[in-house]
N, C-alpha and C positions, 0 to 999 in steps of 0.2 A: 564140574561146575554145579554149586547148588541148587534145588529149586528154589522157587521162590518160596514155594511152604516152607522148602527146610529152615529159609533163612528168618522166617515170619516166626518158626518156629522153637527157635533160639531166646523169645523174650519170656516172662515167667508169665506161665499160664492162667493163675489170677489175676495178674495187672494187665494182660491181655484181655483175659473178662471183658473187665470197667471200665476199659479201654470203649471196647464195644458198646460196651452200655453207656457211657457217656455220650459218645458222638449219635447211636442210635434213638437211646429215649431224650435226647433232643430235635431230634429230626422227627420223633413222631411227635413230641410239645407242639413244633413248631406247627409239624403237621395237621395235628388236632385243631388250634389257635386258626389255622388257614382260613377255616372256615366261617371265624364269626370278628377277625379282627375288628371291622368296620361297624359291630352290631354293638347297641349298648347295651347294659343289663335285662332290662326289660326284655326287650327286644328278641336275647339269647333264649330266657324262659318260654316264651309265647313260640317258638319255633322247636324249642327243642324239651318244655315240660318245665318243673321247678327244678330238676336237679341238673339241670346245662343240659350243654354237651358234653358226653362222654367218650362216643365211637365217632372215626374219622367222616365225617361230611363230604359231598363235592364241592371241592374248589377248582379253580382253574380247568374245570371239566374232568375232572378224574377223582377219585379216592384216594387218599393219602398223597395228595400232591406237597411238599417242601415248596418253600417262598426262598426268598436273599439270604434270611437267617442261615438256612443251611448250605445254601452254594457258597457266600462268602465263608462259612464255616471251614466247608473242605476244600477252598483256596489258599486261607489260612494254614491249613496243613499240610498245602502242595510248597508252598511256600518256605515255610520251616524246614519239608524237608530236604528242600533241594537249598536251601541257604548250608545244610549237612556237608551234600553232596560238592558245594560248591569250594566248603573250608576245605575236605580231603582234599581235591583235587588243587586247586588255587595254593591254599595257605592261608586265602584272605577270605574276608566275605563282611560286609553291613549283611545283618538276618535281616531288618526294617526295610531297609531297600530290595533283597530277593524277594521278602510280602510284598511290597508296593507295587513288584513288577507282576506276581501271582494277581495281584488285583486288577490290573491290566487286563490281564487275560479275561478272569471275570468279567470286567466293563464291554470287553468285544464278544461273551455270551450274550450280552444286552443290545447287539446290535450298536457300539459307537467305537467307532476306532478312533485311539485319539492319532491325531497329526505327526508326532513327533515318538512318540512309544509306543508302535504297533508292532515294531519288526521285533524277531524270535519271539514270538506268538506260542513257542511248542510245547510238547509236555502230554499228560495224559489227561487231563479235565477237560480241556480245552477240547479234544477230541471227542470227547460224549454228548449224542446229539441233544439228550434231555435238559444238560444242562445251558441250551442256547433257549431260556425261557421266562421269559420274562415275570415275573412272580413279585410285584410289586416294589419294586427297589426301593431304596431312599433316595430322595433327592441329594441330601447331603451326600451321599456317599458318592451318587453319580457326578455331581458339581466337583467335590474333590479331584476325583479321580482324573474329568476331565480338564480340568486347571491344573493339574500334576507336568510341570515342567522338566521334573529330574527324578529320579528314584532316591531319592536323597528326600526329595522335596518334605515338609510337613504342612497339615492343613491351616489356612490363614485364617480360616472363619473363627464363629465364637461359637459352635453348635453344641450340645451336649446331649444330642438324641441318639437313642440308644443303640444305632449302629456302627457302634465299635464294643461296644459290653457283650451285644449275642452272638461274635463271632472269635472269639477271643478263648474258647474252653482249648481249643487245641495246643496255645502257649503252656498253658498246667498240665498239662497231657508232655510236652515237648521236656520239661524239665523232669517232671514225674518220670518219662523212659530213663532218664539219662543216671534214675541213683539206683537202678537195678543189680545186682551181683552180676558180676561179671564184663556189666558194660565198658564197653570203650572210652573212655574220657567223659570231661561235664560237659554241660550246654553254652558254660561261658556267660550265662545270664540268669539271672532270677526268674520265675515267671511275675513277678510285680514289673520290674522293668521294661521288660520283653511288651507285657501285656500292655502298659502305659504306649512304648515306643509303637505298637499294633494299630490302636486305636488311635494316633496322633495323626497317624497317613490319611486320615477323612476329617477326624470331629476336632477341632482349635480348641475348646473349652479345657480348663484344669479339672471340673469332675467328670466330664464326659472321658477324659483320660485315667485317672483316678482312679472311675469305679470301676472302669478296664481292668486296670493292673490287680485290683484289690479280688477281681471275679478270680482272672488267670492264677494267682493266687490263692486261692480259694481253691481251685480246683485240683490245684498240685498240691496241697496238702491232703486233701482227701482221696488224693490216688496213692498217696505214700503212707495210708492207712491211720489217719486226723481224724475224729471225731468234727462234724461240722461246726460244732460248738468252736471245739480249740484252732480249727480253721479259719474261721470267723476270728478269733481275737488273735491271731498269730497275723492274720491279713491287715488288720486292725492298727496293731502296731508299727508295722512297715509305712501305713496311709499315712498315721501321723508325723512321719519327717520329710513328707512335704507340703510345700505352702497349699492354701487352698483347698486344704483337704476337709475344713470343716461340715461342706454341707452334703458330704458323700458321707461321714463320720454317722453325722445328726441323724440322717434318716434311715442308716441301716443299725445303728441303737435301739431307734423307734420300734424298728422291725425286730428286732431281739425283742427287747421289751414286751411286747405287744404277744409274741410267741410265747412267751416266758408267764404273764399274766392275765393276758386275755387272747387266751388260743382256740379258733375257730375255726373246724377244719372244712366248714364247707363255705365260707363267705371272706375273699380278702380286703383288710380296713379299706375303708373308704379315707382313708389321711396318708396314706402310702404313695398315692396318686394314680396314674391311669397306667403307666408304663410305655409314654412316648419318649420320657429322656430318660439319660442313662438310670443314672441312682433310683430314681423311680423301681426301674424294671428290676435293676440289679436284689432292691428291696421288695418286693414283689414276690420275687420269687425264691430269695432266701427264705421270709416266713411259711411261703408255700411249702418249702422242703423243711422248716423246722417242724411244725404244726399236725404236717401229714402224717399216719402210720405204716403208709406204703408210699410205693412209687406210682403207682398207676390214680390214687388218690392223690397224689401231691401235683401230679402235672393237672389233671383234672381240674382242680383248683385254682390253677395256673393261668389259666385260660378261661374262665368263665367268670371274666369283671368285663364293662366297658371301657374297653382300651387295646393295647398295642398286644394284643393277647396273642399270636402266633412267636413274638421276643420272647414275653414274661414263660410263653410254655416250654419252650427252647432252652432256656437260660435255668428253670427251673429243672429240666429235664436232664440238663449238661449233669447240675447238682446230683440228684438222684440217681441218675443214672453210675455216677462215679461212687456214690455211696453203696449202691443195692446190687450191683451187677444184674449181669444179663437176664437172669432166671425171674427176678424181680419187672420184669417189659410183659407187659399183654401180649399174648400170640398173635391175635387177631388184628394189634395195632404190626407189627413185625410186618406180617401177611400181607396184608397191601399198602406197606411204605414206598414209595418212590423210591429207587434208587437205595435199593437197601443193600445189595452188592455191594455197591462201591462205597458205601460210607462202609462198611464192615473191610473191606479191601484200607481203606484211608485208615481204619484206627490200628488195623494189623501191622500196616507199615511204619506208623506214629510208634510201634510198640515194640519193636524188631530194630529201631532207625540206629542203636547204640551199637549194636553187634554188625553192621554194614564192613566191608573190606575193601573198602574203597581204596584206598593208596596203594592196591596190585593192580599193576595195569592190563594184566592179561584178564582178569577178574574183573575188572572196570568193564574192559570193550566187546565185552559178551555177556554183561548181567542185565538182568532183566529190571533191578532199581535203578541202573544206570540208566537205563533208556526209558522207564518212568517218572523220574525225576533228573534229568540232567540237566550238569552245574556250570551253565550259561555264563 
């Protein structure tokens, strides 16, 4: 029976990289961001000089502590990959409905068990005590989850705050593994799709969904080796055939635009917004990664406006990270990130998930992705 390295190690070892590097230097964006979400600009300078903050602060009493952005991140990709696990075995699977049950789990790290979708709780997140921690959630996301009647269900509200955009890089990651030489089958979905149907399980809004699909998007083009440019307009064209897509359209043009002729790499527009809703952040942190000439300067960036600055670093990081690979991450942010095993364990498995042998059963009922991700 394989290891698990061996089977981790069947995927191509540069799309494994960025693999890393995406889910990582968002977790340190996000990480970075922790610490001044709540500060406004001012505010940032006078505690941390004119040029921000650069190295990770204490938040939530530790160094490098990750917020919701990242645990609903790599619930998102518990999710995807046991929606995998579920089609070999099954035949069948809603992917939206295995996420919505992954978010479940997520909601009882928060301490709320709902009523009705608490049972088979199990799986490997769920198990790790760090991630029972409360790290600013959103309301939205928690109100969703806990009015969540079915795994089916979609959110009724009208929200379009941006928690469903910074958790959605794993859906481009999820379509990205699936066009590797050699892999087993496709994903069955677009990551536009996918990422839309991701973020509908909390946020009701047409852009708060939108600029979801458009990110997921976004991301799987630059793992399949897109300049972010042609990412951007290949994502671009997809938004435009559906309705409502104007005002996710408008304002990451702006942000092109603005990248294109007035690029600044240490100060993001003040017309962009703050980055509490979706298109905001999504915008945010595109110009961030267009503008930067590195990774470590782009998240930077990211994160040092007044506003939702732990998303915009995150979202920005997802970016970068997928463009710059690993060697492009600061040591010393790597060094004391929270929980940097196991997002490095999540993206190895995101990268690996295509080459799984799922449909042997004697391979089934001794592997060890069986018993990490099992298909409920």
């Amino acid at each position: 029976m394989p290891s698990i390295e061996a089977i981790r190690s069947r995927a191509d070892p540069s799309l494994r990289n960025r693999f890393r590097a995406c889910l990582l230097a968002g977790a340190a964006g996000d990480a970075l961001g922790a610490a001044v979400e709540f500060m406004s600009k001012p505010a940032i300078h006078a505690r941390f000089g004119p040029e921000g903050i650069r190295d990770f602060a204490e938040a939530y009493g530790r160094i490098g502590a990750i917020t919701d952005d990242t645990q609903m991140t790599l619930f998102t990709a518990e999710g995807l990959m046991r929606a995998w696990v579920r089609w070999n075995s099954k035949g069948i699977c809603s992917t939206p409905g295995v996420v919505a049950h992954a978010y479940q789990r997520w909601l009882k790290t928060q301490g709320i068990s709902h009523p009705q979708l608490s049972h088979d709780l199990d799986g490997w997140l769920i198990g790790i005590r760090e991630l029972h921690a409360s790290r600013a959630p959103g309301r939205t996301c928690l109100a969703a989850l806990r009015d969540m009647k079915s795994f089916s269900d979609r959110a009724s509200n009208q929200s379009k705050g941006c928690g469903g955009v910074m958790r959605v890089a794993p859906v481009g990651m999820f379509e990205a593994s699936a066009t590797q030489p050699g892999a087993r089958g496709s994903s069955g979905h677009s990551a536009f799709q996918l990422g839309c149907e991701t973020a509908a399980i909390t946020h009701g809004h047409p852009t708060g969904i939108l600029a979801s699909g458009l990110f997921a998007n976004i991301i799987s083009q630059l793992l399949q080796g897109a300049s972010l440019h042609d990412a951007i307009e290949h994502g671009m064209g997809l938004l435009r055939q559906h309705p409502q897509h104007e005002e996710t359209e408008r304002i990451v043009r702006r942000a092109c635009e603005l990248a294109a002729n007035l690029p600044d790499p240490n100060t993001l527009p003040d017309e962009l917004g703050e980055g509490w809703i979706a298109e905001e952040a999504l915008a945010l942190s595109l110009y961030a990664a267009l503008v930067a000439p590195d990774l470590e300067s782009g998240v930077i960036l990211a994160v040092n406006h007044g506003g939702d600055s732990d998303s915009t670093g995150s979202i920005a990081g997802n970016l970068l990270g997928a463009m710059y690979g690993l060697d492009a991450i600061p040591p010393r942010w790597l060094a004391d990130l929270e929980l940097r095993e196991v997002i490095e364990e999540v993206a190895d498995d995101l990268a690996s998930m295509w080459f799984w042998e799922l449909e042997d059963d004697d391979y089934r009922d001794s592997n060890v992705i069986w018993e990490r991700y099992p298909g409920w």
